[in-house]
MINUDREN-36092 format. One record per residue (C-alpha): residue number from 0; x, y, z. Coordinates in Angstrom, 1 decimal. Layout:
<pts>
num,u,v,w
NUM,X,Y,Z
...
</pts>
This chain:
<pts>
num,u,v,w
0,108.9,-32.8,5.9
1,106.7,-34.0,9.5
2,105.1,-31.8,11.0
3,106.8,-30.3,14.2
4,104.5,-30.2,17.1
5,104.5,-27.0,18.9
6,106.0,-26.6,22.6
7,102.7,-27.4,24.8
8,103.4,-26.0,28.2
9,102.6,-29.2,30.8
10,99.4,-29.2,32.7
11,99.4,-27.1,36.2
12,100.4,-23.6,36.3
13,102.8,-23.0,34.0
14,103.9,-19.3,35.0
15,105.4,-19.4,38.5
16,104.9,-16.4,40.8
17,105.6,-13.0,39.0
18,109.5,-12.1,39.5
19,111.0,-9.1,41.3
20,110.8,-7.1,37.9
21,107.2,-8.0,37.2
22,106.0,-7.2,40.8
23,108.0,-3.4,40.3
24,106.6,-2.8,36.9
25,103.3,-3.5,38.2
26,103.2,-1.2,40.9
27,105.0,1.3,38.9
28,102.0,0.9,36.7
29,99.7,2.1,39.4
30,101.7,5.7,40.1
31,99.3,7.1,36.7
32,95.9,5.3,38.3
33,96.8,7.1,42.1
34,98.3,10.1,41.0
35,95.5,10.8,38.3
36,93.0,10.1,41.0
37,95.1,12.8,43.6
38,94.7,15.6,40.8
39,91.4,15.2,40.3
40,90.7,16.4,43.8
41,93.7,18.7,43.7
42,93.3,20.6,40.9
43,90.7,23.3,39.5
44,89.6,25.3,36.4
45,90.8,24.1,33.1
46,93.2,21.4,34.7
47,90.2,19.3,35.8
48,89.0,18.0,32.9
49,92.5,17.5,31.6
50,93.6,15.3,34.5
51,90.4,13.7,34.9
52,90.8,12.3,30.6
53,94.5,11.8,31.1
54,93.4,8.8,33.7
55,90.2,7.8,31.6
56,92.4,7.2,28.9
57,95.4,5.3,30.9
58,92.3,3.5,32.9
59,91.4,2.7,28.9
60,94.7,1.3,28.1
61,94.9,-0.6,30.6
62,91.8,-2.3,30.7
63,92.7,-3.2,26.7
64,96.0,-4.8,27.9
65,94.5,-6.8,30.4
66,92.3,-7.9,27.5
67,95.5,-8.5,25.3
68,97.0,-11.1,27.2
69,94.3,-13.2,26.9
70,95.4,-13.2,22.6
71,98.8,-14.1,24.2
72,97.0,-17.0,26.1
73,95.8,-18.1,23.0
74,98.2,-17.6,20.9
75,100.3,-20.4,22.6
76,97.7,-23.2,21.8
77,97.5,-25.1,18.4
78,93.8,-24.6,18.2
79,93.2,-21.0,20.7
80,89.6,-20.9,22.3
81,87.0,-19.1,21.8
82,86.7,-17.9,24.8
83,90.3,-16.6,25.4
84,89.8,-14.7,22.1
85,86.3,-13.4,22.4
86,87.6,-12.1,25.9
87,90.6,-10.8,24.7
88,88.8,-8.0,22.2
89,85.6,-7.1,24.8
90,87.7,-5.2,27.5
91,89.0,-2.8,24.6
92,85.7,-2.4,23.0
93,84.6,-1.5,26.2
94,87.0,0.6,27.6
95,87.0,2.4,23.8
96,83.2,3.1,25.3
97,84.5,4.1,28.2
98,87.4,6.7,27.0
99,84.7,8.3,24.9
100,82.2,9.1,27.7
101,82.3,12.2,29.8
102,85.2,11.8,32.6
103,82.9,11.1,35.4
104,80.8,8.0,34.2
105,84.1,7.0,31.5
106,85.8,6.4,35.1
107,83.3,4.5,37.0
108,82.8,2.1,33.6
109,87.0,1.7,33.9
110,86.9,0.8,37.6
111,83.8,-1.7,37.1
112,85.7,-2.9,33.8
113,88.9,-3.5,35.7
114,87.3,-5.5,38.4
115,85.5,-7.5,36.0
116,88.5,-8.3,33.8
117,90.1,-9.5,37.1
118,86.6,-11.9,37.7
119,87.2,-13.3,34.5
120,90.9,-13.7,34.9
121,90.2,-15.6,38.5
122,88.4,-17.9,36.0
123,90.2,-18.0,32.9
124,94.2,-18.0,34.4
125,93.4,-20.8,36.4
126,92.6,-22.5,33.1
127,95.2,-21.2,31.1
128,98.3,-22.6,33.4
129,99.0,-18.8,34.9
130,96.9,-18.8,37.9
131,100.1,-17.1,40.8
132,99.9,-14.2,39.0
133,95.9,-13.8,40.6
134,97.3,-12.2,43.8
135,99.1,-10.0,42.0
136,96.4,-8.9,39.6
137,93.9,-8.6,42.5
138,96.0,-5.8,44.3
139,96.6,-4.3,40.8
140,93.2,-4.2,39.8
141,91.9,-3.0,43.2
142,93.8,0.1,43.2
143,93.5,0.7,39.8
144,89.6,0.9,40.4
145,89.8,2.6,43.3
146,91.5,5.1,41.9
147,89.1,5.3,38.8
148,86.0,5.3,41.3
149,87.9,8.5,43.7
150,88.4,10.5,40.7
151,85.2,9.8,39.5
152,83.4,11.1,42.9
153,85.7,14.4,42.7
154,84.6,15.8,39.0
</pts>
């Protein structure tokens, strides 16, 4: 039996600009980030210290799924690279860091591991065929570590 080739998306970006759905899930994805970041400063007593590990850990998960879909990257090439899989375990490593830290340095980590995951994306999308979903991902992961770095000044 030959060997079947596997589907090799053409050169260029391969991804057009996020849909309707993607750019509403995205946002959506932001109401944890803001409204964590609006407890923080609202609440007092014992809900501080819940609200303020309820957005570490959601800053966490995120951060490991912007790492994930760099194994997705890979996982459509016949021979992935390095780089896409090296990068695509570090964010949750370090976010796993990050969760485990007090609240109030756990969230400045997040926000500085968000923005850097976007500067390697700015990089590594371009590669990878994907690069109009950068705007999107900027705005994302600006609010996003806004919202970790706020919350962080208010424990």
């Amino acid at each position: 039996m030959p060997a079947v080739e596997p589907d090799l998306p053409p050169a260029g970006d391969v991804a057009g600009a996020p849909s309707p759905l993607a750019l509403a899930l995205g946002h959506a994805g932001l109401l944890p980030f803001v409204a964590g970041a609006a407890l923080v400063w609202l609440v007092q007593g014992e809900a501080l210290p819940f609200a303020a590990q309820a957005l570490s850990a959601y800053a966490a998960l995120i951060v490991s799924f912007l790492g994930g879909i760099h194994w997705g990257l890979a996982l459509r090439q016949p021979k992935p690279a390095v780089p896409l899989l090296a990068w695509g375990v570090a964010p949750s490593l370090l976010a796993w860091a990050a969760v485990m830290m007090p609240a109030s340095s756990g969230l400045v980590l997040s926000g500085a591991l968000l923005l850097l995951c976007w500067a390697v994306d700015r990089v590594l999308y371009r590669r990878e065929g994907v690069s109009a979903w950068l705007t999107l991902r900027f705005r994302l992961s600006a609010v996003a570590a806004a919202s970790c770095f706020i919350a962080a000044a208010g424990i």
